[in-house]
C-alpha positions in Angstrom: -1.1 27.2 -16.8 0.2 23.4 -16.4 3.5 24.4 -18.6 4.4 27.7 -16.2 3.4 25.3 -13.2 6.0 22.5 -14.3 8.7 25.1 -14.9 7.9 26.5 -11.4 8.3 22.7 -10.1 11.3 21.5 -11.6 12.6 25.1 -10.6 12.6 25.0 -7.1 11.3 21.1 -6.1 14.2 18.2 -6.1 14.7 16.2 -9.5 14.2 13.3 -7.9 10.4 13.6 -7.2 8.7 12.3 -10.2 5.8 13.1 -11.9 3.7 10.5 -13.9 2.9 12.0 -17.6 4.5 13.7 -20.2 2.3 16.8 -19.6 2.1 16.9 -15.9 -1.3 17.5 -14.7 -2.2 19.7 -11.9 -5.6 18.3 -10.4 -7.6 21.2 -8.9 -11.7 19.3 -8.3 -13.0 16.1 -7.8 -16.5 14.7 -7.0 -17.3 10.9 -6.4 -14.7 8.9 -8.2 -13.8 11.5 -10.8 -11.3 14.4 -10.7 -10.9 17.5 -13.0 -7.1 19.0 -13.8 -6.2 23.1 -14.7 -7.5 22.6 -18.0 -10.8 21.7 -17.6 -10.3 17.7 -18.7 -12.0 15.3 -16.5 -10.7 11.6 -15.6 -11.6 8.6 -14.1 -9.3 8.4 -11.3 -8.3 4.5 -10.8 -5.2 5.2 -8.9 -6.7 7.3 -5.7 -3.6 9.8 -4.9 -1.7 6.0 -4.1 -4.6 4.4 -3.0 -5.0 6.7 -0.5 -8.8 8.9 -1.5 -10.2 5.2 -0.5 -13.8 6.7 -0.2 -13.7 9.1 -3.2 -13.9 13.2 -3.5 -16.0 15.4 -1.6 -17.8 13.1 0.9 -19.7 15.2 2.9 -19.7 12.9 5.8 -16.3 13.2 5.8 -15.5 17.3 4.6 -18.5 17.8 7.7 -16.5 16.1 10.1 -13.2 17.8 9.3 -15.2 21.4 9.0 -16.9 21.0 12.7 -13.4 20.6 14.0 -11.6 23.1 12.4 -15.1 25.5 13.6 -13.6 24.9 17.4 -10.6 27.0 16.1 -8.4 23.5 17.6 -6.6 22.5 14.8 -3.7 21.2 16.9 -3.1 20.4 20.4 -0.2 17.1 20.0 0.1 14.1 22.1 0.9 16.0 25.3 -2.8 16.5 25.8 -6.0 14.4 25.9 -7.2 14.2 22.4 -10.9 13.3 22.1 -11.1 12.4 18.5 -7.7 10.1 18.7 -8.5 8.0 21.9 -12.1 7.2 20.0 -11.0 6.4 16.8 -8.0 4.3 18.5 -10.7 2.5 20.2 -12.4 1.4 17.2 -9.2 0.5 15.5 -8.3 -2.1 18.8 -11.6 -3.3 18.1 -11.4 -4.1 14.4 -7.6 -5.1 14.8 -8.0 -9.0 15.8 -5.1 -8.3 18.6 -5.4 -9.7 22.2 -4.3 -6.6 24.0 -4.0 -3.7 21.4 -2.1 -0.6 22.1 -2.6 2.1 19.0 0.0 4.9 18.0 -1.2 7.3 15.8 2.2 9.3 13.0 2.0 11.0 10.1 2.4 8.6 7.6 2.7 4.8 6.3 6.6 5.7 6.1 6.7 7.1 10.0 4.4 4.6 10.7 7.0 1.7 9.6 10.0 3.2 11.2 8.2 3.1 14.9 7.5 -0.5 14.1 11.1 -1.0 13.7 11.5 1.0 16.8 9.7 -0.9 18.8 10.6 -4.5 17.6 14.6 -3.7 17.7 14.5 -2.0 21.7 12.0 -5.0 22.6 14.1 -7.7 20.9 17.8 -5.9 21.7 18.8 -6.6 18.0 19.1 -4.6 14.9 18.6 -7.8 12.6 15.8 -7.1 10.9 13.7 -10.0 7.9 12.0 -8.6 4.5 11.2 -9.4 1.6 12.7 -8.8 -1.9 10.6 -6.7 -4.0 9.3 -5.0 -0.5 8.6 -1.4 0.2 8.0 0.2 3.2 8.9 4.0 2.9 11.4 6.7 2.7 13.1 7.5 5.7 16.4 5.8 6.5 15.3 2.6 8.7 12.5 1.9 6.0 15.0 2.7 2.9 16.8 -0.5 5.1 14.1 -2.8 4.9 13.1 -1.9 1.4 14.3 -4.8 -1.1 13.7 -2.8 -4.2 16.4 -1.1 -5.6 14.7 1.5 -7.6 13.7 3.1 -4.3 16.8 2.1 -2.3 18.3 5.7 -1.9 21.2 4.5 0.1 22.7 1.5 1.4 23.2 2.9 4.6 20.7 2.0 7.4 20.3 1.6 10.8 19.3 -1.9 10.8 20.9 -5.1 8.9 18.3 -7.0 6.8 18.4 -10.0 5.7 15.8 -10.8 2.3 13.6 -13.5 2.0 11.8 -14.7 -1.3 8.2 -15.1 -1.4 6.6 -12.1 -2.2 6.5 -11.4 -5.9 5.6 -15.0 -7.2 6.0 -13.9 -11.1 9.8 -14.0 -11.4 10.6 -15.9 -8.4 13.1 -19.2 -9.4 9.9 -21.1 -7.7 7.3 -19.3 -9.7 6.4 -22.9 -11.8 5.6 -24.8 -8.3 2.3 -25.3 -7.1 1.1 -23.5 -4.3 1.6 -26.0 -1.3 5.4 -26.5 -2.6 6.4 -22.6 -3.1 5.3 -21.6 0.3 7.4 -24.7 1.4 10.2 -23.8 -0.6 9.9 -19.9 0.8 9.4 -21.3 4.2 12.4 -23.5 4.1 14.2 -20.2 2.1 13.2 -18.4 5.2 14.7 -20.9 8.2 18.0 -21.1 5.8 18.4 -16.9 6.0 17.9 -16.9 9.8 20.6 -19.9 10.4 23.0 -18.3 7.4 23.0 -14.9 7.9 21.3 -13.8 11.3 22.6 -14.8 14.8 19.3 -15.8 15.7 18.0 -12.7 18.0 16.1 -10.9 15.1 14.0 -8.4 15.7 10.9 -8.8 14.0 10.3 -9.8 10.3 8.5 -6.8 8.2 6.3 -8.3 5.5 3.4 -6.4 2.7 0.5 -8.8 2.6 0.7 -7.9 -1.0 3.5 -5.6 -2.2 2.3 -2.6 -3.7 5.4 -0.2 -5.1 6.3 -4.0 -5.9 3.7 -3.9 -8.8 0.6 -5.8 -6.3 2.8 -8.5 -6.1 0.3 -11.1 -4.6 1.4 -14.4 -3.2 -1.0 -17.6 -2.2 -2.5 -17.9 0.9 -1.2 -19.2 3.7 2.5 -18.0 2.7 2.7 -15.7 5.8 1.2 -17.9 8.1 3.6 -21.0 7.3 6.4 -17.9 7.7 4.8 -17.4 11.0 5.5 -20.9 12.4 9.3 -20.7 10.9 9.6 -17.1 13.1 7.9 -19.1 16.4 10.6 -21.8 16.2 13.0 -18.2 16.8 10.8 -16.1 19.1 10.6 -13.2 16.3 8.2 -11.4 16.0 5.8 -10.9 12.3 4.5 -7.1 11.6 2.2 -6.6 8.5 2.5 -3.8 6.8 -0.9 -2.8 5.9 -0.4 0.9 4.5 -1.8 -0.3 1.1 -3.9 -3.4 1.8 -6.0 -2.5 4.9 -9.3 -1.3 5.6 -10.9 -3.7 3.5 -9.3 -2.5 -0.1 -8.5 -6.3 -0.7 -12.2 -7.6 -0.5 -11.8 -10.8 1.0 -10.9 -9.4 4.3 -10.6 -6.2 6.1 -6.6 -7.0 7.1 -4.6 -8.4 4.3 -2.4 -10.6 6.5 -6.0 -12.4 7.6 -5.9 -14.0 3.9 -2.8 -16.1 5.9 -4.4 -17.1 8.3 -2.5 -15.8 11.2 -2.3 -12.8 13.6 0.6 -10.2 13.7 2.9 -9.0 16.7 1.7 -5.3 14.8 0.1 -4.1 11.9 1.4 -0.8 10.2 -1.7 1.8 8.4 -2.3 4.9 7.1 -3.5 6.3 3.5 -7.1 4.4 3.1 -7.7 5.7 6.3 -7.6 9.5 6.3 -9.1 9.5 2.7 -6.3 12.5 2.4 -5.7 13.7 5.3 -2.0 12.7 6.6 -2.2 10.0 8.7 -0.7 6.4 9.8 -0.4 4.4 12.9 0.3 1.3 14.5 -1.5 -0.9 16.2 0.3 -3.6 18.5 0.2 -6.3 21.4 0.7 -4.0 24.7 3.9 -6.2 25.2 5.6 -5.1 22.1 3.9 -1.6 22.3 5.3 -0.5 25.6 8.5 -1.6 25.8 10.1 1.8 25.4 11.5 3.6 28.5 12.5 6.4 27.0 10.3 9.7 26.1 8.4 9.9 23.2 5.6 11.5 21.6 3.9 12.5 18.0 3.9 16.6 17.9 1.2 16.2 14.7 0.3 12.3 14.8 -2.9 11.7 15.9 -4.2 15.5 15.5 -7.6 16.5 16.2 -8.6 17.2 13.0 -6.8 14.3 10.8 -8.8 11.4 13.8 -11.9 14.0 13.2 -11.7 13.4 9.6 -10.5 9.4 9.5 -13.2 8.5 12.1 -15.4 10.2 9.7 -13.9 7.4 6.3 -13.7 5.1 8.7 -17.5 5.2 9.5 -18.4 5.5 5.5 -17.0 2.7 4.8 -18.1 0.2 7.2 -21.7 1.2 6.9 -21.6 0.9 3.5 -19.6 -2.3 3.4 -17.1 -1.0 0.8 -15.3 -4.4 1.5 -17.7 -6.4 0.0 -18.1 -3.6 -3.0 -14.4 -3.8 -3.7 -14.7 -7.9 -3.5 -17.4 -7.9 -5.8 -15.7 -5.5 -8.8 -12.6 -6.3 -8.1 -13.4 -9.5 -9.0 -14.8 -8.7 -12.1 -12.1 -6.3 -13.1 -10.0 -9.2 -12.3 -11.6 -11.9 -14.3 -11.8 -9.6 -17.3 -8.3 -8.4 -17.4 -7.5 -12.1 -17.4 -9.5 -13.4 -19.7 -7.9 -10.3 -21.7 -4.5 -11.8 -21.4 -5.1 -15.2 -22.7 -5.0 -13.4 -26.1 -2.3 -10.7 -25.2 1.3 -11.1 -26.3 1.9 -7.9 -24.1 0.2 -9.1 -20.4 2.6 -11.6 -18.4 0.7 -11.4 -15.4 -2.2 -10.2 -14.1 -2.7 -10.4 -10.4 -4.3 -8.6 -7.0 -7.1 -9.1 -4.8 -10.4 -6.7 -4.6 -9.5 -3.4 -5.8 -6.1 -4.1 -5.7 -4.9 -5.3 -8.6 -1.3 -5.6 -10.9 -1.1 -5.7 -15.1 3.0 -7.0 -15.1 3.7 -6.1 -19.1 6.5 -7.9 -20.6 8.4 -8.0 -24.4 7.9 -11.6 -26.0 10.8 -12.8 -24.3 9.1 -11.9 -20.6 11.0 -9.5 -20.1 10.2 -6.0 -18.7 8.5 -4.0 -20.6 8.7 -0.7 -18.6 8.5 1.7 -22.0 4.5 -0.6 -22.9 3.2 0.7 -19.0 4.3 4.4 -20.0 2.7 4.0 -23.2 -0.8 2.4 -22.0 -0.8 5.3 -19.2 -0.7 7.7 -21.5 -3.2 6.3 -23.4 -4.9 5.8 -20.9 -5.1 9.7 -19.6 -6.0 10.3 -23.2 -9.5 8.5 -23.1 -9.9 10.0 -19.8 -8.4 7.2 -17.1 -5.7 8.2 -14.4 -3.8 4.3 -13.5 -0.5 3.8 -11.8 2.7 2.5 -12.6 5.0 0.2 -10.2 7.2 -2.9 -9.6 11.0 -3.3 -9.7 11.7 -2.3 -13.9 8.1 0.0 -13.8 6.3 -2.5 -16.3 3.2 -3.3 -13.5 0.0 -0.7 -14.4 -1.1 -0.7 -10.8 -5.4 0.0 -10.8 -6.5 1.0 -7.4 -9.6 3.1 -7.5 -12.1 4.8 -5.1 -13.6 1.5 -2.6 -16.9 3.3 -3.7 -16.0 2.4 -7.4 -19.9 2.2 -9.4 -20.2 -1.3 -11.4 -20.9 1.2 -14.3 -17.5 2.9 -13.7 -15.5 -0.2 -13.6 -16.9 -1.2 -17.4 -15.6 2.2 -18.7 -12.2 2.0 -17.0 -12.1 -1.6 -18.1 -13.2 -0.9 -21.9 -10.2 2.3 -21.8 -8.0 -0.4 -20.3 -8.8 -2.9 -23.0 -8.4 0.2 -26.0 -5.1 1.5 -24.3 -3.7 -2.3 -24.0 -4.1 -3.1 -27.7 -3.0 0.4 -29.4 0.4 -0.4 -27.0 0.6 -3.9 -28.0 0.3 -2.6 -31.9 2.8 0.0 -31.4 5.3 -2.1 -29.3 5.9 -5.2 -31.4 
């Protein structure tokens, strides 16, 4: 069934969208944290559709709230009508936001959800200049192709905006990786100032940044990185946005915003995947100011639907009244630890990195260099003893793990013992 299904694919889909395995899997069930492909093989899944089934499979809090909305035979209305479901979950996303005067704006996507961000900051600052980070990611549509400073997913070098690159999120092979902390977010900082007097002409628009960089392989930098960045941008008037499509809602344990870990509060903050547990949508939430200045008609014909808000008030609910925060603080702590203490006797592990359940294995060849063909290898050992992980930074050696918020302590051992078993049949194969 999988092999007429791929043929089907690669028949009538573009060749550029990839799919992670030599034998493709179709998956067609899933229940907690597990899900079962079209041939009956269950998995562990540790990579949540791209960290996006943040609560799990089948939640009936959340399949309940979707069902009594799609029961009202409403499945769509669009933003040119009151929408019950999107002005309460707005509300509650205002409220958890840490903004003075939050405005929300519900899209699609993380990727939709970016490019209004760069909307907004351009038409409010007058300036196409837009700061990012190397390594970054921030989606597939043309203005967030522009910001993204990571080749492999750099389409085209057209864009509407001009970007400038900054260092400072992916620590591992930065030239400042050996400093200590204090001194690489100096040295970033003072990277940072030099890029705005060097190549800007000082009216940029906003400066895009991931709290931690996920496509980027969880690239995870110290604390108080973005906040120093902040107090470079104040000296300029621009405007921060944190792009928390990957590292909101809790996933990174410590707190429920990634960019809080830096001590300092965005113009905007970017969402979507944790929040709909699989349903399509993102958002934006920003300071009125920045949020309204657009004089110009617009609208979202799908953003904000009634039964995607239905569904994401629903996961949004779950997981603050089960603190899954503090759950994925707690085991991604241990996963951490473990993979770590793993590494002190692995030739193959350069770096292993993250925060909650969050978290980046960079492999590497005993020179430290990539080691992209080792990840490919310890995924598909990995699918073999029944674990689905992902795959990411700039050469594809970083196994990305990102499971379920409501990840058991019991389900972390097995991933972590599959983990251990896939890491040193690689390592024995590869050198």
């Amino acid at each position: 069934m999988s092999e007429s299904l791929l043929a089907r694919h690669r028949a009538v889909l573009p060749s550029w969208l990839s799919l992670y395995y030599e034998e493709p899997i179709e998956i067609v069930s899933g229940s907690g944290r597990h899900v079962t492909d079209a041939d009956g093989n269950t998995y562990l899944d540790f990579f949540a559709g791209i960290l996006t089934n943040a609560i799990g499979y089948d939640i009936a809090e959340i399949s309940d709230a979707v069902r009594r909305q799609v029961d009202t035979g409403v499945l769509h209305t669009s933003t040119l009508y009151l929408i019950r479901q999107q002005v309460e979950l707005a509300e509650r996303i205002a409220e958890l936001s840490g903004l003075s005067d939050p405005r929300v704006f519900f899209t699609n996507s993380g990727t939709e959800a970016n490019e209004t961000a760069l909307m907004l900051a351009t038409q409010h600052r007058r300036s196409n200049q837009v700061l990012a980070l190397r390594n970054s990611y921030h989606g597939r549509a043309f203005g967030t192709v522009g910001v993204t400073g990571n080749r492999g997913w750099s389409a085209t070098s057209l864009s509407p905006v001009k970007v400038s690159y900054v260092h400072g999120g992916y620590r591992y092979r930065s030239p400042f990786r050996d400093l200590s902390d204090a001194d690489y977010i100096a040295a970033c900082a003072d990277d940072l100032r030099e890029i705005i007097e060097t190549t800007t002409s000082g009216d940029v628009a906003c400066m895009i940044v991931e709290p931690i960089q996920g496509v980027g392989g969880f690239a995870t930098p110290p604390d108080g990185l973005f906040g120093a960045f902040a107090e470079v941008l104040g000296d300029y008037g621009i405007p921060l946005i944190s792009d928390e499509v990957q590292t909101g809602w809790g996933r990174t344990g410590e707190h429920f915003w990634g960019i809080q870990a830096h001590d300092v509060t965005p113009a905007a903050m970017t969402f979507a995947k944790g929040l709909g547990n699989g349903l399509a949508i993102g958002g934006l939430v920003a300071e009125a100011e920045l949020m309204d200045d657009i004089d110009a008609n617009s609208i979202s014909t799908f953003g904000g639907n009634p039964v995607s808000t239905a569904g994401a008030t629903a996961a949004l609910d779950y997981l603050l009244d089960r603190d899954l925060q503090a759950n994925a603080a707690k085991l991604g702590g241990q996963l951490l630890q473990d993979l770590r203490d793993r590494a002190e006797n692995s030739a193959l592990i350069g770096d292993v990195r993250g925060k909650g359940l969050m978290i980046g294995v960079e492999l590497v060849e005993a020179d430290g260099t990539p080691a992209p063909a080792a990840a490919t290898r310890v995924m598909e050992l990995a699918k073999a003893h029944g674990l689905l992980i992902g795959k990411g930074g700039l050469h594809g050696n970083v196994l990305r793990l990102a499971p379920p918020m409501t990840l058991t302590e019991h389900e972390a051992g097995q991933a972590l013992q599959v983990l251990a078993d896939s890491l040193a049949q690689a390592e024995q194969e590869h050198h």
